[in-house]
N, C-alpha and C positions, 0 to 999 in steps of 0.2 A: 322735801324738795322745795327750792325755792321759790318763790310765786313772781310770775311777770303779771303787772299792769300794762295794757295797751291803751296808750292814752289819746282815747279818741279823736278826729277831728271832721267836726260838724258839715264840713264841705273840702271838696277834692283841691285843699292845698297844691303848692307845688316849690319845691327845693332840688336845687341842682348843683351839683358838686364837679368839679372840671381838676383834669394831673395832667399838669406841666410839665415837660423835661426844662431845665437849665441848661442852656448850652454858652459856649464861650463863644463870646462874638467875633474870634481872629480864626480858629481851627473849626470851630460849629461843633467839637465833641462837645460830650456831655460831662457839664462841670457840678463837683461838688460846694454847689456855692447856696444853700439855700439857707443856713444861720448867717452868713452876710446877705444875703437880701432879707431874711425877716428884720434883723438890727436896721434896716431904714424902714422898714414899714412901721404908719404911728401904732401904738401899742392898741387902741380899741378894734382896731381889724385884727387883730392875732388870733381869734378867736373864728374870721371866716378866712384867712391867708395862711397855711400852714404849715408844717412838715407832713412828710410821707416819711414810708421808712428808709427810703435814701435820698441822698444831701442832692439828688439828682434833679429831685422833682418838689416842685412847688403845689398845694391843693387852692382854688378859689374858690370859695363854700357861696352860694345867693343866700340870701336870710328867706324866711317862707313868705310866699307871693301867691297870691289870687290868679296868674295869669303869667301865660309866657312874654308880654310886653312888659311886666314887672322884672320878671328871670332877666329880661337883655338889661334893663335899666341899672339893673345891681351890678352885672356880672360885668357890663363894660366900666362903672364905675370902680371896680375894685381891679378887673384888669388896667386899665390904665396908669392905677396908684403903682402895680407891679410892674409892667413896662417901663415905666418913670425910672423906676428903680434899675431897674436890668438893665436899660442902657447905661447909665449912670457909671455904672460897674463892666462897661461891654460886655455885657452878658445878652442873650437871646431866648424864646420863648420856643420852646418845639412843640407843634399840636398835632401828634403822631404818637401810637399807641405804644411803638419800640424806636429807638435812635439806629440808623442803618449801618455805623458804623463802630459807635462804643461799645468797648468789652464791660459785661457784669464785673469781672474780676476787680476791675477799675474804682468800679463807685463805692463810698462810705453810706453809712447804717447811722441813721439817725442815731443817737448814744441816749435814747429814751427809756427808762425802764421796760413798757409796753415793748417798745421792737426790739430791745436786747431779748427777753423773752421770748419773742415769734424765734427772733434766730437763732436760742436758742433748742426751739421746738423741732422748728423746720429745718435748720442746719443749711445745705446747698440750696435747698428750693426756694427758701428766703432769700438770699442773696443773688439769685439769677433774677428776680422776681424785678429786673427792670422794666417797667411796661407802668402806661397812663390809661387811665380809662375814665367812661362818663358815667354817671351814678344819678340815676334821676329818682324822687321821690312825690309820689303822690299821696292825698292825705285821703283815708277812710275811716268810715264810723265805729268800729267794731275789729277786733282781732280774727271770731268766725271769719268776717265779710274779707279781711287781709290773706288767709291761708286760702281763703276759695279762689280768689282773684289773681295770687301767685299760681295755683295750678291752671285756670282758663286763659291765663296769657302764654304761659310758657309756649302755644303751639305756634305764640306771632314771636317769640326772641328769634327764632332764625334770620327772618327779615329785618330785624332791627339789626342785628351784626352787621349783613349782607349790606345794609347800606350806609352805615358805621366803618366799615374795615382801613385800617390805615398802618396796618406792621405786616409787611410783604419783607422786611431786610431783620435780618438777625445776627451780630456775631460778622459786621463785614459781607453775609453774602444771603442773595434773596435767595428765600426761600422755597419759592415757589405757591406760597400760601398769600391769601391776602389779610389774613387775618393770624399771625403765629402769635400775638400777645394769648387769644383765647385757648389758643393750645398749651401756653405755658401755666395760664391760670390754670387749668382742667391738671393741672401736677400738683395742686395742693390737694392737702386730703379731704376740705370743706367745701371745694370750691366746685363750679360746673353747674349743669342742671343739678336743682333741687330735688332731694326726695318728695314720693310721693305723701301729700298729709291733708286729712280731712277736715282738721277742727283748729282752732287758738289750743286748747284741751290737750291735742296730739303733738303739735308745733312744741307747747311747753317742757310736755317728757320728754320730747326726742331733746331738747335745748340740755336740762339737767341733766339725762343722764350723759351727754357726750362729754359736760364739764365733770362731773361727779365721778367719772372713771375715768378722767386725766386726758381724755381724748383730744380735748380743749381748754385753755386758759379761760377763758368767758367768752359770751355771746360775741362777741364783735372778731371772731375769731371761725364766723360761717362765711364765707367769700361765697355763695350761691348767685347764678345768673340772675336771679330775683327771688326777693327773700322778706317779708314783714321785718320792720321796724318798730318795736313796742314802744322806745323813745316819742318819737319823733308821730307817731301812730300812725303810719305810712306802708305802702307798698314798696319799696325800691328794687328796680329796674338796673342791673349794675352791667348787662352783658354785652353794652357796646364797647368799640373801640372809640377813641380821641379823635373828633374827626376835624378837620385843619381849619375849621373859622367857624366863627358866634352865629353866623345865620345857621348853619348846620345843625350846630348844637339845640338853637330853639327852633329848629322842625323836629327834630326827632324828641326836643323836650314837649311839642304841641302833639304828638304823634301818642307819647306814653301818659301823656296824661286824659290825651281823649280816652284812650283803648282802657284804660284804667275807670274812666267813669261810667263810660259805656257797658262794662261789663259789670259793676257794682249797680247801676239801674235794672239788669239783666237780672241779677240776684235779689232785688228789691222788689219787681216787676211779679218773679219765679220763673224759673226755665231750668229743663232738665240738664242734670251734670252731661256732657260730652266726654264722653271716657277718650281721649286722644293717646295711642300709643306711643312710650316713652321712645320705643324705638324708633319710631318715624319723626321725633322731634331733633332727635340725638343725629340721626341721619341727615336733617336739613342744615342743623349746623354744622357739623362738617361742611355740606355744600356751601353754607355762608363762609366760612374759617377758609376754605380752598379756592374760590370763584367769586367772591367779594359782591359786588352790584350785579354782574353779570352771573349769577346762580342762576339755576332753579331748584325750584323746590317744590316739595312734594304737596297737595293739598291735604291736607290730614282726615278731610272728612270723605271726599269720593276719590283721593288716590289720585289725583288727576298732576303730573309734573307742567309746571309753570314757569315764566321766566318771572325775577324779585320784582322787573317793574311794571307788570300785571298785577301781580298781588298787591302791592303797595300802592298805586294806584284805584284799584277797587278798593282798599279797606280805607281811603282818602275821601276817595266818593259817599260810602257808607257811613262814617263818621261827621261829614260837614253839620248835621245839625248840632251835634252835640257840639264842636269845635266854636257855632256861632254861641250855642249856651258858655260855655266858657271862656271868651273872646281871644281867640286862636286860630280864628278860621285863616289868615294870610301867614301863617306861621306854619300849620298845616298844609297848607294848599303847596308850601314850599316844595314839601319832602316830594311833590310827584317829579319837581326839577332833580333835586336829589337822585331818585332813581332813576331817571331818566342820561343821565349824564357817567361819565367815566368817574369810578371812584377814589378816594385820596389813596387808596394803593396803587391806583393806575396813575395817577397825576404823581408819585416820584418813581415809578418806573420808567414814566416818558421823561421826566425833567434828567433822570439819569442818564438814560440811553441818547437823547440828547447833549449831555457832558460829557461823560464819561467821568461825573464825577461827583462822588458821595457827598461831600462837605460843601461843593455849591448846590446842590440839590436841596442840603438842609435851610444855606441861607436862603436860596431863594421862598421855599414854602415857608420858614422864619419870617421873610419880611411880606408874605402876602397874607400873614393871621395876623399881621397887628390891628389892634382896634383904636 
């Protein structure tokens, strides 16, 4: 079997990874234009500006930062290089998890090895797999300390959707969901909550044998709501959706990097495993995937049903010291606005129901994410 290195990192880094749709700045669908936007991007960003596996969508990678005031500093510097570009070309930015009105059928497949590959693998479920999402990554010391820390977070992913949700439309018509990107991802066969696993030790077999009996092309081929990165020697946090502007994005990146520290001092400290059942986790997102900001969800430890921005707010409270150790504390303090407010599922259902119409709906939330 082959051996993973997990290559340490001394203190809780943090990297954030953001998926763009492309849209055309005349009809607002979603355009395969994403090899003519890379050909103006300068060639030293190609490495944090990139392809997905459709021409639809554009990635902005932050380089690794100490701090979510570093994460903005990146991330609006390389969005703007990209904005530059996409007007340039009338083209537009969508920061929304599905496009409310383009057909899957429509978009082209990056012509890379690697996703020729998936689509070869996955066949239809590759190709509907139009959907953006946020990927955040915190750094940790140790691989053990990565697998423990993927399973004591999983009971807060519901909440992190819930106030993430931004694909209510699918296919032309809402769904009724505030969240149907995480239902589409949950139709891969890697993808969704993680399995149960105790150790780096366990992490590793389960990795080999899935590649080893063809179940998988290689590790980057796990889509799990959150999942250790041995690269990178990170936790990543993958189960939001795209939520429609940069302050968003770094509350809920000051959100997952607190909960991420906070729970590896817990482990450093010692505190007994909290056995949380899979099914009461699996149950609240639903509740998040269905009911968006306005869920509730179940407490995991006394059972008790809450609404998201209770919860979110109490673990806001709970975490401020940690957030001032890490200097995130007004980045943090955001997300209690965040919950507090109507979610970007609810903000194009009203911009809709106010038009009555899909493609000013996109331009409008298009020109209120520009940075």
């Amino acid at each position: 079997m082959a051996k993973l290195n997990f290559h340490s990192n001394p203190t809780h880094t943090l990297g954030v990874e953001i998926e763009l749709g492309i849209c055309d700045g005349k009809t607002m669908e979603l355009a395969n234009g994403c090899d003519t936007l890379l050909k103006q991007i300068p060639e030293p960003l190609h490495t944090t500006i990139k392809p997905e596996l459709m021409q639809c969508c554009v990635e902005v990678i932050s380089g690794v930062c100490n701090n979510v005031g570093e994460v903005r500093e990146d991330l609006l510097g390389k969005l703007q290089q990209v904005q530059s570009v996409t007007d340039s070309l009338d083209m537009r930015l969508w920061w929304g998890s599905t496009h409310p009105f383009s057909r899957w059928e429509n978009q082209q497949v990056t012509p890379t090895e690697r996703y020729m590959s998936l689509l070869d693998l996955l066949q239809e479920l590759a190709r509907r797999m139009i959907t953006f999402g946020l990927h955040v990554h915190v750094g940790v010391d140790t691989g053990d300390k990565a697998v423990m820390i993927c399973d004591r977070i999983m009971q807060h992913l519901p909440m992190l959707l819930a106030l993430s949700t931004s694909s209510p439309y699918w296919q032309t018509r809402d769904t009724g969901l505030h969240s149907h990107r995480s239902k589409l991802m949950e139709g891969l066969p890697t993808a969704g909550l993680p399995t149960l696993m105790r150790n780096w030790s366990e992490y590793v077999w389960l990795v080999n044998h899935m590649v080893e009996t063809g179940f998988i092309n290689t590790i980057r081929e796990i889509w799990w709501d959150v999942r250790p990165h041995h690269n990178f020697g990170t936790v990543e946090v993958r189960v939001c959706d795209m939520p429609g502007d940069i302050d968003s994005v770094c509350g809920l990146a000051a959100l997952i990097q607190c909960l991420v520290k906070a729970l590896s001092d817990e482990i450093d400290e010692g505190t007994y495993q909290f056995d949380c059942h899979p099914m009461m986790v699996r149950q609240n997102k639903w509740r998040a995937a269905r009911f968006g900001s306005s869920a509730s969800l179940v407490n995991t430890r006394d059972y008790r049903v809450e609404p998201v921005v209770t919860i979110a707010c109490r673990l806001v409270d709970q975490l401020r010291d940690v957030a001032i150790d890490l200097g995130c504390e007004s980045e943090l303090g955001f997300v209690k606005e965040m919950a507090a407010r109507s979610g970007w599922s609810e903000s194009q259902r009203a911009i809709f129901q106010q038009t009555n119409d899909a493609a000013e709906m996109v331009r409008q939330l298009t020109e209120q994410s520009r940075v």
